[in-house]
C-alpha positions in Angstrom: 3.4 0.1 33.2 4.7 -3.3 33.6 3.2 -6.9 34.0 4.8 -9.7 34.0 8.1 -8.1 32.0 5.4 -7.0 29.4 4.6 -3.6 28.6 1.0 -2.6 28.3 0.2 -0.2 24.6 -2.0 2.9 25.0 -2.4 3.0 21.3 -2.1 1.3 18.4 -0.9 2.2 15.2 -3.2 1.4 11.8 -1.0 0.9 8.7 -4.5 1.9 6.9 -4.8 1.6 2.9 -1.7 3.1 2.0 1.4 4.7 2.7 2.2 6.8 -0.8 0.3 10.2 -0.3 -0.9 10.3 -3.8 -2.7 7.3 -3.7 -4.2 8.0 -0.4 -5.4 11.5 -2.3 -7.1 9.3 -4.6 -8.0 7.2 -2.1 -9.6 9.8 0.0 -11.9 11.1 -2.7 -13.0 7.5 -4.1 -13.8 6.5 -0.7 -15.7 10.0 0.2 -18.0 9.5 -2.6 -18.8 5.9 -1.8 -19.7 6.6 1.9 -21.6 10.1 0.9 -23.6 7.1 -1.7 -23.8 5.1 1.1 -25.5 8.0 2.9 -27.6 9.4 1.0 -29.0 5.9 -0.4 -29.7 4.2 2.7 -31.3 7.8 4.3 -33.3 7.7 1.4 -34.7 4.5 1.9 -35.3 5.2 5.9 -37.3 8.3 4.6 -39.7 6.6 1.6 -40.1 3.4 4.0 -41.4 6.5 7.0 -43.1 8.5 4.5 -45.1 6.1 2.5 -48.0 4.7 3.5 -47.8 2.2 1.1 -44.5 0.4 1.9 -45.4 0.4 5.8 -45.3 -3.5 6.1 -42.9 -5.6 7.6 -41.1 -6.7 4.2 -39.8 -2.6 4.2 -39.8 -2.4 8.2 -36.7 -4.7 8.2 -35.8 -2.7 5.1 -35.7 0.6 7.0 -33.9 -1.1 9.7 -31.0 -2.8 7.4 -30.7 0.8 5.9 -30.3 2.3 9.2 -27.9 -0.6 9.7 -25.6 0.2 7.8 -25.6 3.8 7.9 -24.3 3.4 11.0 -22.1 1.1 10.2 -20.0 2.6 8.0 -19.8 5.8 10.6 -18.0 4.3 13.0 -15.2 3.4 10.4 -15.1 5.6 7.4 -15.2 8.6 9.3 -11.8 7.8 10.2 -10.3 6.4 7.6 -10.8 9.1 5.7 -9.2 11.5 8.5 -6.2 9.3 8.4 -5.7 9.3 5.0 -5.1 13.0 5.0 -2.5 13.1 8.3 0.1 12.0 9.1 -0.7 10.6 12.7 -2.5 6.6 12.1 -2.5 6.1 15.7 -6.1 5.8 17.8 -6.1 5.2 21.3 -7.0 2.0 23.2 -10.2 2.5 24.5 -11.8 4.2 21.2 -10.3 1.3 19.7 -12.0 -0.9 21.5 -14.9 1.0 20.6 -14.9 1.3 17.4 -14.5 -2.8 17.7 -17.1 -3.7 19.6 -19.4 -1.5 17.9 -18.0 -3.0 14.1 -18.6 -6.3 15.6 -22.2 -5.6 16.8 -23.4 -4.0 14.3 -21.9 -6.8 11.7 -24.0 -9.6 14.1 -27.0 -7.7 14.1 -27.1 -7.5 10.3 -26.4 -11.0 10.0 -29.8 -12.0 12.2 -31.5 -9.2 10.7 -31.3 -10.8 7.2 -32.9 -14.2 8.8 -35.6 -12.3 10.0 -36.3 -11.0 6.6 -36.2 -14.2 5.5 -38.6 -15.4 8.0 -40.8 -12.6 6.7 -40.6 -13.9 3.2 -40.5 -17.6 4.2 -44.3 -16.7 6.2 -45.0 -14.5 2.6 -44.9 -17.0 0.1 -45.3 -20.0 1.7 -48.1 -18.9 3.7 -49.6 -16.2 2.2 -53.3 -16.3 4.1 -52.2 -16.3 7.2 -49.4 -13.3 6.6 -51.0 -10.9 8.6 -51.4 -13.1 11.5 -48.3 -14.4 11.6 -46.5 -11.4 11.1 -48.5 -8.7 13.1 -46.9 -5.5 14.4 -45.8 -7.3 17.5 -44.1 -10.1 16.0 -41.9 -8.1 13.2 -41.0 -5.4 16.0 -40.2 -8.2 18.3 -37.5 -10.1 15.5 -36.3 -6.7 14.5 -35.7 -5.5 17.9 -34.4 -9.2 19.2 -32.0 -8.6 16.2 -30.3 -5.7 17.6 -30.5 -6.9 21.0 -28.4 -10.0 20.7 -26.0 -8.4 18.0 -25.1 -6.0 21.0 -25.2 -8.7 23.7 -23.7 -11.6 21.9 -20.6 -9.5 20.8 -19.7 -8.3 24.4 -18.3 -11.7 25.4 -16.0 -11.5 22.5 -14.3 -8.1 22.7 -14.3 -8.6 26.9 -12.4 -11.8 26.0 -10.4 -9.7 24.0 -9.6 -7.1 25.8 -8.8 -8.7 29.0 -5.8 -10.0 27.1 -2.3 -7.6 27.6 -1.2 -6.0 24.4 3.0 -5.5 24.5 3.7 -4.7 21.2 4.2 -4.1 18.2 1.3 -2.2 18.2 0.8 -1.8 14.5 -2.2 -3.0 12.9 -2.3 -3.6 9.4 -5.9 -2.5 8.7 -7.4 0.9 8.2 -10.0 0.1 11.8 -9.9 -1.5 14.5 -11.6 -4.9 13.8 -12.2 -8.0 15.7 -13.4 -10.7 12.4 -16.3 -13.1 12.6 -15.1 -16.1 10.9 -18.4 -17.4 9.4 -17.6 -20.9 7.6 -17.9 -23.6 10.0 -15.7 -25.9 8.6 -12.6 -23.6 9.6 -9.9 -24.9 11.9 -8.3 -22.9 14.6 -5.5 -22.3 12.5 -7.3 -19.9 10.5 -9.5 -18.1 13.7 -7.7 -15.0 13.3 -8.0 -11.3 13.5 -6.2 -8.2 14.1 -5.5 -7.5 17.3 -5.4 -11.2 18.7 -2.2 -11.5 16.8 -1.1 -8.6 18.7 -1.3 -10.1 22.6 1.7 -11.4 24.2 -0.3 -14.1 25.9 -2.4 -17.2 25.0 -4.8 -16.5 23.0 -6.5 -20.3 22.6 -10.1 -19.3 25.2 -10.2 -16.0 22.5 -10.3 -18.8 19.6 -13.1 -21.3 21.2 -15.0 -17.9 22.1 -15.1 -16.3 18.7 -15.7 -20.5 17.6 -19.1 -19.8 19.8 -19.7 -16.5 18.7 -19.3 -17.9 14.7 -22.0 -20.2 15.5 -24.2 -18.1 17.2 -24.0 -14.8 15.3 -22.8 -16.5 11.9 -23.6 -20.1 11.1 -27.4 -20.2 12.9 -28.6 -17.0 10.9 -27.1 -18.2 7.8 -28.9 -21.9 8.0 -32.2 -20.1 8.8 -31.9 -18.2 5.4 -31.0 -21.5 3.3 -33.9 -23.5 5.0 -36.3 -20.4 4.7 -35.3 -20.4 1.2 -35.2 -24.3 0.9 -39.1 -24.0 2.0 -39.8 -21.1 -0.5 -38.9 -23.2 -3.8 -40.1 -26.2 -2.6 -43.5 -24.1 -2.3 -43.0 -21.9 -5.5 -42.4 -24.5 -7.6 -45.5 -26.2 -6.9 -47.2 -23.4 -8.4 -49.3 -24.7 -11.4 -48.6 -20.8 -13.3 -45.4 -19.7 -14.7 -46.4 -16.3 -14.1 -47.0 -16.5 -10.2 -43.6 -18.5 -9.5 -42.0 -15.7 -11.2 -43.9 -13.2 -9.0 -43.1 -15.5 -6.0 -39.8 -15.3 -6.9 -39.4 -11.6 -7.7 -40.2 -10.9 -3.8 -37.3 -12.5 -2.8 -35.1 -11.7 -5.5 -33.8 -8.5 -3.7 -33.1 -9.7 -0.1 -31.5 -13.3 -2.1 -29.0 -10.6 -3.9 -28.1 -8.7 -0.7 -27.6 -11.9 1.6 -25.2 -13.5 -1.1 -23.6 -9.9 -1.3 -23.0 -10.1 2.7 -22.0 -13.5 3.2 -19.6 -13.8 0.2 -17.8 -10.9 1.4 -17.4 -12.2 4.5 -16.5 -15.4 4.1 -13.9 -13.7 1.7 -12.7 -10.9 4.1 -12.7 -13.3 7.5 -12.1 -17.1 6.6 -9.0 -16.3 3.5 -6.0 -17.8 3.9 -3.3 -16.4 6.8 -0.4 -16.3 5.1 1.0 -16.6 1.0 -1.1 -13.8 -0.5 -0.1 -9.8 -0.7 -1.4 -7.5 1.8 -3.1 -5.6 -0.8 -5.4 -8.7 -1.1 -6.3 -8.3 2.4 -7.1 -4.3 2.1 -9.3 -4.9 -1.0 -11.0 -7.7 0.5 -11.4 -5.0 3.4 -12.6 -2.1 1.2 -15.0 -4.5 -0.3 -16.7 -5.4 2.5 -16.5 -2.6 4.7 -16.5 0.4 2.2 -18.6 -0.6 -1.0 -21.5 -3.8 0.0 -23.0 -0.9 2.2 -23.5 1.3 -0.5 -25.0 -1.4 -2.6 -27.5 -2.6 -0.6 -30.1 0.2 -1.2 -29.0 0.2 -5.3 -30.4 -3.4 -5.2 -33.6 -2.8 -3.7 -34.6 0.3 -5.4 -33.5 -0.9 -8.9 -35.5 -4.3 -8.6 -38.6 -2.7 -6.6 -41.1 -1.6 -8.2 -42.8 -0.2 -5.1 -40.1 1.3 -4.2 -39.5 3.0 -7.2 -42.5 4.6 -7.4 -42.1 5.7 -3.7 -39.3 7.8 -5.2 -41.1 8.6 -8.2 -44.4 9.7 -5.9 -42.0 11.9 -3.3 -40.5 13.7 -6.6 -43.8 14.1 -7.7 -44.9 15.8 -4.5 -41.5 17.7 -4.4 -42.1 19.5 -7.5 -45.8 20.2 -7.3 -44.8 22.1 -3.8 -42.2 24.0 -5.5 -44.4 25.1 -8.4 -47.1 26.3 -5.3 
């Protein structure tokens, strides 16, 4: 097919992690056992949140849902970079590229807002402690939670349309291991470093793609990430007008979990989207990749369950139970 002398790709080709079939052996198994971890981690924390009575409130709600998150996240790319790493054939088609994309992109956005909400939630904890149940009934955490999801999805369809409507005419090789369409989250980046994969792929202009993902930055980046540092701005201001030592420490324990896990996110972001364009190896690039992508998802659910007490003895209460049925 031809438009405009330019010859439209079906596929694209992904240069993945590596091209030396022993490492991608090694390769293969150390990423299999991260994404089984992922797995079985974040299912595990879906289950104790369901089957708990005591951690049904809206702090583990948006737990469950982060978990959930992310299990589907790393689904739709895992999955197949691991089958590539055992063939020989790196090529996907268009349209599941797109896919894989736009769903990437969504579900990156929605985890982004999800964290403000949860820091809403602890923001309305500490600060206002009294009034918590009011404030955050059943309505209003399934409203922010399901608002969450809803404009991660919605928001991120004007950036992959924008992207798509663009004509790709080769070359057609992408070096990354999924198709991936980057959030730059810093707001003090210049256009120079908007990039991502596939834009640098198109054979036409590309500047509306740049002020679009600009918005998108703003939207799905920038605004959740100021709502977390004035949420958190409040809760020391409050905490450390505490008169005891021993309930700003308590104060601060509540937050210390979702605190780890938003540095976590936006570090390896900012590292993964907004490095520099050119002067560094490519093996910077894929471990900045495999860091964000492959092993934050895992460690989300080791940070909650090793600093929770509730939620350790969930686990410890479901073994408990486990057992005692066996022995009947």
């Amino acid at each position: 097919m031809e438009d405009d002398n330019h010859t439209s790709v079906s596929e694209f080709i992904l240069v993945g992690l590596s091209g030396r079939p022993q490492t991608q052996h090694l390769l293969f198994a150390a990423i299999l056992a991260t994404y089984l971890a992922t797995l079985g981690g974040n299912l595990l924390i879906v289950g104790l949140v369901r089957a708990n009575s005591c951690l049904h409130t809206p702090m583990y709600f948006f737990l469950s849902h982060l978990s959930f998150l992310e299990i589907c996240y790393t689904s739709c790319t895992i999955p197949q970079a691991l089958a590539h790493l055992l063939t020989r054939s790196k090529s996907i088609p268009f349209a599941r590229c797109a896919a894989q994309m736009y769903l990437a992109l969504s579900l990156g956005s929605t985890e982004a807002i999800l964290l403000a909400a949860m820091a809403y939630d602890r923001l309305v904890a500490v600060c206002w402690p009294l009034r918590y149940a009011t404030l955050m009934g059943w309505g209003r955490y399934w409203a922010l939670a399901l608002s969450s999801w809803a404009a991660g999805f919605l928001l991120s369809v004007v950036n992959v349309a924008c992207t798509l409507r663009l004509p790709f005419c080769g070359p057609n090789r992408v070096n990354h291991f999924f198709c991936e369409l980057p959030v730059v989250l810093e707001l003090a980046c210049t256009d120079t470093r908007l990039t991502e994969a596939l834009l640098k792929l198109s054979c036409s202009d590309t500047s509306l793609n740049k002020v679009v993902l600009l918005a998108g930055t703003v939207l799905l980046g920038a605004i959740p990430f100021l709502c977390i540092v004035v949420s958190y701005v409040a809760i020391t201001r409050a905490v450390l007008q505490i008169r005891f030592a021993q309930a700003q420490w308590k104060a601060f324990s509540t937050c210390a979990s979702h605190l780890a896990v938003v540095t976590l996110f936006y570090t390896t972001c900012m590292f993964n989207y907004n490095r520099p364009t050119s002067g560094h190896p490519l093996y910077v690039d894929t471990l900045a990749s495999v860091l964000y992508n492959v092993v934050t998802p895992m460690l989300n659910p080791l940070i909650y369950s090793l600093r929770n007490k509730e939620v350790k003895a969930a686990l410890k209460h479901a073994i408990g139970k486990k057992n005692s049925s066996l022995k009947t």
